[in-house]
N, C-alpha and C positions, 0 to 999 in steps of 0.2 A: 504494500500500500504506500501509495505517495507521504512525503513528508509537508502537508501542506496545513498551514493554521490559519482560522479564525484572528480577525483582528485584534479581536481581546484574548488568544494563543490557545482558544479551545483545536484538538486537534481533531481537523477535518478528514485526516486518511482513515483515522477508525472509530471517529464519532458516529453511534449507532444510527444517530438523524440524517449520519451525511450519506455519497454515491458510491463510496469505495470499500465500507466494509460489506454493505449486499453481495457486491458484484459477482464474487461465487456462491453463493449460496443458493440453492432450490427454494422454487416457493414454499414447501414444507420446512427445509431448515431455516427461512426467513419468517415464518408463523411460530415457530419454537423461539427464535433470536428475540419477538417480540415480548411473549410472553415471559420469557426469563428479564428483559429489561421491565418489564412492568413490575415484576416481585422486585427487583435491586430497588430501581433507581423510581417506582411507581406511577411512570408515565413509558409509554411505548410510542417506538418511532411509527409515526405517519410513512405510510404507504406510498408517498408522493417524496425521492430524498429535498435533502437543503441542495442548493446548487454552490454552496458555501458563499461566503460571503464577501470572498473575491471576487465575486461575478459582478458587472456594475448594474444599480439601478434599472437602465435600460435593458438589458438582454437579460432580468429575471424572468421568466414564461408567465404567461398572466395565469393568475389562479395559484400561483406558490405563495406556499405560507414562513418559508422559510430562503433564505434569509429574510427577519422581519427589516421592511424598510425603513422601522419607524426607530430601530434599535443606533441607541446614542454614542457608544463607542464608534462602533462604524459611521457613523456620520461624521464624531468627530477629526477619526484617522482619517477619513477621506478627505475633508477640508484641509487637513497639515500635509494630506500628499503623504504619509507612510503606509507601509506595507503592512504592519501590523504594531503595535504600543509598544512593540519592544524599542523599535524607532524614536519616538516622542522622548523629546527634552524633560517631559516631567512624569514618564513613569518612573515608579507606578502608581500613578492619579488612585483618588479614592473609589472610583467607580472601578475600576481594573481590579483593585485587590476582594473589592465585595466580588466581580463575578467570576475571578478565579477563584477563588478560595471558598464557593457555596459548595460546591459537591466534592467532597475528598472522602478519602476510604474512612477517616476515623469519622465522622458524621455521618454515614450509613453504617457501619459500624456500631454505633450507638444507639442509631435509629430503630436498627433488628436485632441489638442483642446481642449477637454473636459475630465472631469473626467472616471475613468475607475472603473468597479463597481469589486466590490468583488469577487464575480465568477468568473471575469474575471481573475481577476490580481491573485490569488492563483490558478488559470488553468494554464497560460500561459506567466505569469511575474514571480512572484515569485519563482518557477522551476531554472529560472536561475539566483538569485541573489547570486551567490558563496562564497565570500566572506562574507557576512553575516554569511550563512550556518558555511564558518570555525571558524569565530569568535566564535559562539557558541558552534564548537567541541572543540576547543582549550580551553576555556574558562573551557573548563570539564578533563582537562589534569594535568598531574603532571610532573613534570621537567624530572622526565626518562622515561617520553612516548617521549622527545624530543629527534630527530637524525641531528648530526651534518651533515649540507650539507656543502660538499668538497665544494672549492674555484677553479676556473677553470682557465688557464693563459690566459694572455693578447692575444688579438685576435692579427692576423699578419696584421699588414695594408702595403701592397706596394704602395709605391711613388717613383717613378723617378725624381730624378734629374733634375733639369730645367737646359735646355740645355744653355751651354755660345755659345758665337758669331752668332746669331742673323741675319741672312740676313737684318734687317730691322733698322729703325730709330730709333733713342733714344726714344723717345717715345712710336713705336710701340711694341716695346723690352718690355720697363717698362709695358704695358699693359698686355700683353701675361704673364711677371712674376708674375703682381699682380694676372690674372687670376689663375693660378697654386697656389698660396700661398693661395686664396682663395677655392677653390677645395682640396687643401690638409686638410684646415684646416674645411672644412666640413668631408673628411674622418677620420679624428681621431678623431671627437666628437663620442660622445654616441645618437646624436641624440635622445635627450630628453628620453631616457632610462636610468633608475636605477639599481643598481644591476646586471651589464655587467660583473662581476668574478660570476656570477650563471649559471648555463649551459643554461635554459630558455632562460634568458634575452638577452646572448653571442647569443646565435643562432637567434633572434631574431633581434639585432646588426645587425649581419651577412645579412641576408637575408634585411632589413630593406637600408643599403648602397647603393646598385645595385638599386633602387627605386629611390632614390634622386638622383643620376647619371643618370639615366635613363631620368627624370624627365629634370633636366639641360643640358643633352645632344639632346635632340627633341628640346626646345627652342632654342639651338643653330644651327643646323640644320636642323630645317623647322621654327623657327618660321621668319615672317619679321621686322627689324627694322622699327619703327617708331618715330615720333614728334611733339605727340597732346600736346603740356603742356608741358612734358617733355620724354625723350628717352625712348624707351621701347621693347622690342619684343613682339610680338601679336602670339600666335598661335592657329587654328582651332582646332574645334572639328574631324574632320575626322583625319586632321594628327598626333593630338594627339593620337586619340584612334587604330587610324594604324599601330601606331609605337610604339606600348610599349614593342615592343620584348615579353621576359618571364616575363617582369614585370607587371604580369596582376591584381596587388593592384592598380596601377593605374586610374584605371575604378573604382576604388568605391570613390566614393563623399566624402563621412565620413571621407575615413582614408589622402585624400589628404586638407580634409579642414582644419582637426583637429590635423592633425601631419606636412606635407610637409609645410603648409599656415603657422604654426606655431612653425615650429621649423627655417625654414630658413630666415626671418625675422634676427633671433639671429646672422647671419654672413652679414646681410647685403643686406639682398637678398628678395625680397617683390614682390607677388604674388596678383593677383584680377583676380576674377569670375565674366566674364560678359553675361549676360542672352541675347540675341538678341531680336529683337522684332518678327522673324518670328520662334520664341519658338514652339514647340509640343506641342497641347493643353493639354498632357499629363503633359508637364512637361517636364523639360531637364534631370530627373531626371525618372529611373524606378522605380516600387514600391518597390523594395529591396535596393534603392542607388546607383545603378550603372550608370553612365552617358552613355544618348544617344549619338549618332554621327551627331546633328545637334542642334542648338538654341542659341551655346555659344560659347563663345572665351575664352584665359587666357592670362595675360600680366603678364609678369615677369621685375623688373629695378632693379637696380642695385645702392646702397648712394655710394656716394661717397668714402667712407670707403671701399667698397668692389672691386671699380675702376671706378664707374659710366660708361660714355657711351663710354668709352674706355673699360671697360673689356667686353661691350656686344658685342660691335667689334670685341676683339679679340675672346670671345668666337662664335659668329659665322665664323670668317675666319680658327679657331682650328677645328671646327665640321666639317665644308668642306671640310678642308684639310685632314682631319682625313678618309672621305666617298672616299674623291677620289682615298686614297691611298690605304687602306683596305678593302673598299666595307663593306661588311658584320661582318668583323672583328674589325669594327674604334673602336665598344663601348666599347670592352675590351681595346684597348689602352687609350680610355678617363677614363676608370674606374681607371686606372693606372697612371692618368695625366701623360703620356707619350706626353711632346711634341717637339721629337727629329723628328716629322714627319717636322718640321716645319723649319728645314736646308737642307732640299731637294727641290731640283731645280723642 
């Protein structure tokens, strides 16, 4: 099999998605190849291969799903003109090491429990540990095989103004502010992203914001306040998973346990996963990670720091206000912590 990689250094010659490790194999041993990569790796390669992602734009066949066009490393390297990030002056950017380093043998490994044999793991793990891959091209490079990647400007963050005069009490005022000053101040992080002046990473940003808005705005508008212990918003699996607009990262387990669970903590703001007892014997959990619509709940509170059970107040009286006035259009004004909705009668 050819030695050919993926931009982000997944390897193309015997990536199970890609055209070169089928190519001997019988329709019956490419029906066994699939279903043994669904138990490892719990997705199975499409029937249709990747035409890899050195193919340009234009000469993908219409109707391929794979190379996605929409995917940000390759866009990136294609704008710097390299062959793949081993190239680039600033590997290895933040986005490169998250997608080399998601699928390795010790995280399946851990996943099933038990060891994963040899065959396995250079069939259907090691294809995509990319980052390793570039290590080793890079490692075989000379200073002007490197190309400088441009620097890209500061992303645009809109915040509105928090509104003066206040129909409401001192107090209720101070909550609603702290709410907003907190929302702002989740919009201008990097949200645990690196290398935000790389085109990758910015676009990643980008897309990445609308997710944690989205995320804090269903709590505040479906979830209910409650006072087991202490203050908290509760909300359902159905309503959560019915309301994530276009935000459909949402629904993957991984990226809300491992990034939302874990970067919003950092402003104050703490989140728990709770399993029910009348669970799916499946699991709350599909075999790819993506959360069912029954077995679980989330509770989001709020330290003190952040406004405690004053700012969960105001952010449910904001979300309502916000649905009653715009209907379908509230979440852009939340994404905007626009809360001049909130001096109308």
């Amino acid at each position: 099999m050819p030695d050919v990689y993926s931009k982000c250094g997944m390897n193309c010659g015997t990536c199970p998605w890609g055209p070169y490790a089928r190519e001997k194999m019988t329709d019956d041993e490419f029906v066994e190849f699939r279903k043994r990569a669904k138990k490892i790796l719990g997705y199975q390669p499409m029937q249709k291969p990747c035409v890899t992602c050195e193919t340009p734009d234009e000469e993908i066949p219409r109707g391929s799903k794979l190379p996605p066009r929409s995917c940000l490393v390759r866009q990136c390297a294609n704008k710097i003109g390299v062959e793949n990030c081993a190239y680039c002056s600033r590997f290895p950017c933040g986005h490169v090491k998250d997608l080399g380093t998601s699928w390795t043998r010790e995280k399946f490994e851990e996943k099933h429990g038990a060891p994963i044999s040899k065959e396995d793991y250079l069939a259907f793990i090691e294809p995509f540990e990319g980052l390793k891959h570039l290590e080793e091209i890079r490692a075989s490079l000379s200073p002007d095989n490197i190309v400088e990647a441009p620097t890209v400007p500061p992303l645009k963050t809109k915040i509105v103004d928090f509104p003066r005069d206040l129909p409401f009490s001192e107090d209720e005022t101070e909550a609603f502010k702290t709410l907003h000053q907190l929302l702002a101040t989740v919009k201008r992080s990097p949200l645990a992203l690196s290398d935000t002046d790389t085109y990758a990473q910015q676009n990643r940003l980008k897309n990445r914001r609308p997710v944690f808005f989205r995320f804090l705005y269903n709590f505040g508008l479906f979830g209910e306040l409650r006072d087991e212990g202490c203050a908290h918003l509760v909300i359902d699996s159905r309503s959560y998973l019915a309301n994530r607009g276009s935000e459909k990262t949402l629904a993957n387990w991984r990226f809300v346990k491992e990034t939302i669970f874990r970067v919003l903590p950092e402003f104050g703001v703490h989140c728990e996963f709770v399993q029910l007892e009348n669970a799916p014997r499946k699991g709350v959990t599909t075999g790819t990670g993506y959360l069912r619509d029954k077995g679980w709940i989330m509770k989001l509170t709020f330290d003190e720091s952040a406004g405690g059970v004053a700012a969960l107040k105001a952010l449910k009286n904001y979300t309502a206000k916000l649905n009653e006035t715009y209907g379908k259009k509230a979440f852009r004004y939340f994404s905007d912590i626009d809360m001049r909705v909130l001096k109308e009668d």
